[in-house]
C-alpha positions in Angstrom: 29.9 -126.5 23.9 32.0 -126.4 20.8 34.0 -129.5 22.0 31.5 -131.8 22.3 30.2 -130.8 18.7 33.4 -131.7 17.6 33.4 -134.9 20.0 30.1 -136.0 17.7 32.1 -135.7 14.5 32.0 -139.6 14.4 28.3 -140.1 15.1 27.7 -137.3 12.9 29.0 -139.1 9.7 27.4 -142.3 10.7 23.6 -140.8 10.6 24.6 -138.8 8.1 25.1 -142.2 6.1 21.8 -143.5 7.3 19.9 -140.6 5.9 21.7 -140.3 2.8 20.9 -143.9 1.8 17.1 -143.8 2.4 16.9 -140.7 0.6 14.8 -140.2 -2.3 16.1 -138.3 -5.5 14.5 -138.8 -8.5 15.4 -139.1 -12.5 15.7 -135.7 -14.0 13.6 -134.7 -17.2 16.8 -134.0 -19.5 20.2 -135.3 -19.4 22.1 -133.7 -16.9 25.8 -132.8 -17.9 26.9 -130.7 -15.2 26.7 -129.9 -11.9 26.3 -126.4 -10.0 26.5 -126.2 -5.8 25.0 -123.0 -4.0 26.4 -122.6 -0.6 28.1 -120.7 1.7 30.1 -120.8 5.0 29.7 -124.3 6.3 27.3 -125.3 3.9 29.6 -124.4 0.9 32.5 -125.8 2.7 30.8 -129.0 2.5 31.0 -129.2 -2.0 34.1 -127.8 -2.0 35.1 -131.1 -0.6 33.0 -133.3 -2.5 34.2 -131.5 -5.6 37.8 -132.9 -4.2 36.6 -136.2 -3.8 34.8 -136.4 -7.3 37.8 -134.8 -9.4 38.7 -138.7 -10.9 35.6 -140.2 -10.9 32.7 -138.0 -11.8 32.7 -137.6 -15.6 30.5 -134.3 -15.7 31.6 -130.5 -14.4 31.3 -129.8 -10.5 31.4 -126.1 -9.4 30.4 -124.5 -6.6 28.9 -120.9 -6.5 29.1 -118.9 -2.8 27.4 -115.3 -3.7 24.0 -114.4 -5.1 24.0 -114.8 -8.4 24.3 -118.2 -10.4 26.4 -118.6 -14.0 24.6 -118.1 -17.4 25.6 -122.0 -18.0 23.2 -123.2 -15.6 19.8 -124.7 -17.3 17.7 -127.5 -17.9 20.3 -130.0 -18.5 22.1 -129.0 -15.0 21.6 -130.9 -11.5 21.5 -127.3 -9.0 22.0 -128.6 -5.1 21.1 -125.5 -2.6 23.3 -126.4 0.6 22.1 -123.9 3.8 22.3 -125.8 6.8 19.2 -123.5 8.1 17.4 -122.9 4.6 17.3 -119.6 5.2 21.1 -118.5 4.2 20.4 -115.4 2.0 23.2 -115.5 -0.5 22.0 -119.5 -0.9 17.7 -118.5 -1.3 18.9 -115.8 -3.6 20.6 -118.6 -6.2 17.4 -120.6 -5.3 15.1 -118.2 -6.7 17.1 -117.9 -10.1 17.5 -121.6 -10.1 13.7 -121.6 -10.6 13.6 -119.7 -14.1 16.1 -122.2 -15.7 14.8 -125.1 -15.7 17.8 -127.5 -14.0 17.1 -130.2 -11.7 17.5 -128.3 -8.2 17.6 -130.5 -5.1 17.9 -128.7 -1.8 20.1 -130.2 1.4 19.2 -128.5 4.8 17.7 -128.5 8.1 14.5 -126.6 7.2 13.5 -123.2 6.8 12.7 -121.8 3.7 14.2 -123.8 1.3 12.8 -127.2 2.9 9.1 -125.4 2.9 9.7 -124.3 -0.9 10.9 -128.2 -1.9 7.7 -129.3 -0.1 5.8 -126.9 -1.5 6.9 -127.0 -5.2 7.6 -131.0 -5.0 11.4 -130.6 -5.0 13.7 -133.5 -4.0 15.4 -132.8 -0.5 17.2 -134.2 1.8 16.5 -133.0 5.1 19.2 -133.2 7.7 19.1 -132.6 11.7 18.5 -128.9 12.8 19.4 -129.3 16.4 23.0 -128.3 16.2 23.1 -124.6 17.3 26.2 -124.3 14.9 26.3 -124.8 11.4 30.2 -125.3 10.7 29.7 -128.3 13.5 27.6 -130.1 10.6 30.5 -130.2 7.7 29.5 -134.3 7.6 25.9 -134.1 6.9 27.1 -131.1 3.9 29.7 -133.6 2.6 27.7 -137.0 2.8 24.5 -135.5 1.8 25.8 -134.1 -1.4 27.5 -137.3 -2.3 24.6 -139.4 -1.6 23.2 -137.2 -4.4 25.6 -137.9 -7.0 25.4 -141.3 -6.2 21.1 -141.7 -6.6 21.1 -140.1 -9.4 23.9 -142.3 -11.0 26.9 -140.0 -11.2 29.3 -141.8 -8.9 29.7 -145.4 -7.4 29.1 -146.6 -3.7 32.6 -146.8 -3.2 32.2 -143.8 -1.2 30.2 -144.6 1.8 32.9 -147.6 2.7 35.4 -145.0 3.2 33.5 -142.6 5.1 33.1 -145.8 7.5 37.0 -146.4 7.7 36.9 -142.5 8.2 34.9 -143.0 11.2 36.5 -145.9 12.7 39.9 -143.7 12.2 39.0 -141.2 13.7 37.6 -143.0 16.7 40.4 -145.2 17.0 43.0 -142.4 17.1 40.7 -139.7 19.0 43.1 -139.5 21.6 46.2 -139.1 19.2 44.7 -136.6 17.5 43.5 -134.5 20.6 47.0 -134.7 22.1 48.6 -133.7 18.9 46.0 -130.6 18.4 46.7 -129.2 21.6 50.0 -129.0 20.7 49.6 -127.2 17.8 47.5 -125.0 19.2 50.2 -124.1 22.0 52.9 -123.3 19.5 50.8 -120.7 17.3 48.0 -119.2 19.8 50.0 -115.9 19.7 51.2 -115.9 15.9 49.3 -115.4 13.1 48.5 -118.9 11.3 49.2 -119.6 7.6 48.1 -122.9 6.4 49.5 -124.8 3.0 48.2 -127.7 1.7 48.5 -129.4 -2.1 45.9 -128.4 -4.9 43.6 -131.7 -3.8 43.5 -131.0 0.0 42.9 -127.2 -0.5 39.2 -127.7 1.2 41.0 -129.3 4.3 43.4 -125.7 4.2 40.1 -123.3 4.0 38.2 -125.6 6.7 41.0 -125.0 9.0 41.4 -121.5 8.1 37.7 -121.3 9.1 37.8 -122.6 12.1 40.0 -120.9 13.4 38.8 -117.4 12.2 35.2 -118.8 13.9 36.5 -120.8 16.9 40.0 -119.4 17.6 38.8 -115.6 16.6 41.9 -115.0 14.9 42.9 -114.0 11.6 44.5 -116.4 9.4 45.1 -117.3 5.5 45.8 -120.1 3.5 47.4 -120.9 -0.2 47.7 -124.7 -2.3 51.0 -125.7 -3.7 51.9 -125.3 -6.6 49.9 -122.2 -7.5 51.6 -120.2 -4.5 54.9 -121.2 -5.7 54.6 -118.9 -8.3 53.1 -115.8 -6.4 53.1 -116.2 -2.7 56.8 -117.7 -2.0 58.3 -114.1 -3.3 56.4 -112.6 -0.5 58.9 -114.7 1.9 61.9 -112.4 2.1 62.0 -110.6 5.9 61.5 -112.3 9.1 58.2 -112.8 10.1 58.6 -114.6 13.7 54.8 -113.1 14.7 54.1 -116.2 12.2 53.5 -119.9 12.4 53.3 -121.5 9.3 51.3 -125.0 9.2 51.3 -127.7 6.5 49.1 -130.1 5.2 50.4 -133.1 4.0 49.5 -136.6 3.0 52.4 -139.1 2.3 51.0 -140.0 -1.0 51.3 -136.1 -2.7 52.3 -136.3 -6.0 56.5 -136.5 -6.2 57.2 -133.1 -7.7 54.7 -131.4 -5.0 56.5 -133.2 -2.1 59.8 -131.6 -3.6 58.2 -128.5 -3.8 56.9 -128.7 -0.1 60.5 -129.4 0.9 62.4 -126.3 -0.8 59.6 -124.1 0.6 60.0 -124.9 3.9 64.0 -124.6 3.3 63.4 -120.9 2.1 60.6 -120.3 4.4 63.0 -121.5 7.0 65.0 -118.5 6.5 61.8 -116.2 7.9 60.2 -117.9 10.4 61.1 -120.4 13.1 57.5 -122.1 13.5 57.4 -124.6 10.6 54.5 -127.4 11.5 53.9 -130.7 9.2 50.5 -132.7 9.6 50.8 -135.7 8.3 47.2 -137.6 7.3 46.4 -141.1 8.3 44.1 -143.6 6.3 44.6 -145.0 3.1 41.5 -142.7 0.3 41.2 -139.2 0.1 37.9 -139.1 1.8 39.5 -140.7 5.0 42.8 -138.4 4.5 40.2 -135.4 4.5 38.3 -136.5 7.0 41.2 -136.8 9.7 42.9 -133.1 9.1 39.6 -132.1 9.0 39.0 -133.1 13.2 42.5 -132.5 13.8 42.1 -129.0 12.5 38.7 -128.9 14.7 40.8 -129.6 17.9 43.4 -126.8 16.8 40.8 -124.3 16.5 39.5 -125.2 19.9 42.5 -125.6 21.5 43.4 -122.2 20.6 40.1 -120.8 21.8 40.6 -122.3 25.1 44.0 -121.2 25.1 43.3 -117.2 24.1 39.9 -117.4 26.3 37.9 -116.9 23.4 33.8 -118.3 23.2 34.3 -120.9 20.5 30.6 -120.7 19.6 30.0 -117.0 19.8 29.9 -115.4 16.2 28.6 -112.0 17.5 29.6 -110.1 14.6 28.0 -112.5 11.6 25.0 -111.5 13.9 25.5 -107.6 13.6 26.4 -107.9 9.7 23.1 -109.9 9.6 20.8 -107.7 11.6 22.2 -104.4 9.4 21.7 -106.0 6.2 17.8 -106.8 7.6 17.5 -103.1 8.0 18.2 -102.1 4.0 
C-alpha cells in the first residue's frame, strides 16, 4: 500500500496545485508581520519546508510551532495556519483554540474534521485538501503547496513557486526509475545498521523527512544533524568504531563552498569509524525541486528497507496505543 502512495507523489503535487490556485484567502483586518505554523508529524513536516523555501524571499518571520501551546508574540497582526491533515490532531486543535483569543488571522489546511467544521462554522479561510489517503505522511505535497499557496494569496511571496513545483514533478517522473533503482540500493546497504542522516542547514527538512520515514516506514530508529551546527557538537562524538552504523548524506552540488569543505573533512574523520559513508546527490536546478527529489528518494529508502526487514510500512500500531491511553486521562 505504502508504495503506491509514494507512486502518487507526482499526481499528488499536481492537484495539489489545482486546489491551491482556486483557493480563496482573504485580506486580513491588520497588517500582518509575521507568520506562526501549527503542526505536527506530517502536517508540520510540511512548514518546515516551506519555511526553507521562503528563507530569501519572504520579508516577514516564519516559525513553526509542534506542541500545544503557541508563543506570547502571536496576535492580531500575525497570519496563524493550523496544518492537521485529519483536523483533529490534538497538539494542532489545542494551538487552534488559543489562536482564537488573539486576534491573528488563522487559516486552517486539512482534510476535515474538526478544524474544517470550526472554519465553516466561525467563517474562517481554509483550504481543504483530499482525505482519502489512509496515511498522513503520504500527503507531504498538499502540506507544502497548500501553505505556499497561502503566502502567495495573501501577497507575501511571488508565483515563482508553482513553476518549480512543475519542473519538480516532471523530474521526478522523468527519473522515477533512477531514483527507485538507486533507493533500493541504499536501502540494502543500511537495513541492518542504524541510519544517521546529514544534510546542510537549508535541506535540514529533507534530513528529518527522511529520518521520519524511516522511523514510520522502515520501523527503525534513526537520527539526523545539519552542517555546520554539528561540526561543533556532534563530530567529537566520532571517536570509536561504530560499523553497526551507516551514515547517509544529503547533498546538493550548489552548497555553499565552505559547507562542501566541511562535508569533505567529515567524511575524512568519519571515515576513520565507520565504513558505510553514502552521498545523495540532488537533481534539478531551485531548492523546491532539490527538495522535492531527496524527498521521493528518501520515500523509496524507507520502503525499501521495510520490504527488506519485513516490516508493514503503513502500520503505526503504537501512535495508536499512545493515542488511545491519552483518550483515557
Amino acid at each position: 500500500m505504502m508504495d503506491k502512495l509514494i507512486s502518487r507523489f507526482a499526481d499528488q503535487l499536481t492537484e495539489a496545485l489545482q486546489i491551491g490556485e482556486t483557493a480563496k484567502i482573504n485580506p486580513h483586518a491588520h497588517e500582518i508581520n509575521k507568520v506562526y505554523v501549527a503542526g505536527l508529524g506530517g502536517s508540520g513536516i510540511g512548514a518546515d519546508f516551506v519555511q526553507s523555501f521562503l528563507r530569501k524571499e519572504c520579508s516577514v518571520p516564519y516559525t513553526v510551532g509542534k506542541g500545544y501551546t503557541i508563543p506570547n508574540y502571536v496576535d492580531k497582526n500575525t497570519l496563524a495556519i493550523c496544518s492537521s491533515y485529519s483536523g483533529n490532531t490534538e497538539e494542532t486543535v489545542s494551538s487552534y483554540e488559543q489562536l482564537l483569543e488573539t486576534g491573528a488571522k488563522i487559516v486552517i489546511v486539512s482534510s476535515g474534521g474538526r478544524l474544517i467544521s470550526e472554519a465553516k462554522e466561525r467563517g474562517l479561510d481554509y483550504i481543504q485538501v483530499p482525505g482519502d489517503w489512509p496515511s498522513p505522511r503520504a500527503c507531504l505535497g498538499y502540506s507544502i503547496v497548500q501553505q505556499l499557496y497561502v503566502m502567495y494569496h495573501l501577497g507575501f511571496i511571488n508565483g515563482l513557486f508553482q513553476d518549480q513545483v512543475k519542473s519538480a514533478i516532471d523530474l521526478i517522473k522523468y527519473d522515477s526509475d533512477a531514483i527507485k533503482s538507486a533507493a533500493k540500493q541504499v536501502a540494502e546497504r543500511i537495513h541492518d545498521k542504524i541510519p544517521i542522516i546529514y544534510a546542510t542547514d537549508r535541506m535540514e527538512p529533507v534530513a528529518v523527512r527522511l529520518r521520519q520515514q524511516i522511523n514510520e516506514n522502515s520501523k527503525m530508529l534513526c537520527w539526523h544533524h545539519v552542517i555546520p551546527e554539528m561540526n561543533h557538537n556532534e563530530l567529537v562524538g566520532w571517536t570509536e568504531k561504530h560499523e553497526d552504523m551507516a551514515v547517509i548524506y544529503l547533498r546538493n552540488r550548489d552548497d555553499l563552498k565552505r559547507n562542501q569543505v566541511r562535508i569533505e573533512i567529515n567524511q575524512e574523520i568519519i571515515g576513520r569509524y565507520t565504513d558505510t559513508i553514502i552521498d545523495i546527490f540532488s537533481k534539478g536546478n531551485s531548492l523546491i525541486e532539490k527538495a522535492v527529489y531527496l524527498v521521493h528518494l528518501g520515500d523509496w529508502i524507507s520502503w525499501y528497507l521495510s520490504e527488506i526487514r519485513g516490516v508493514d510500512a503503513i502500520e503505526i500500531k503504537v501512535i495508536d496505543y499512545l493515542k488511545s491511553e491519552l483518550g483515557k486521562v
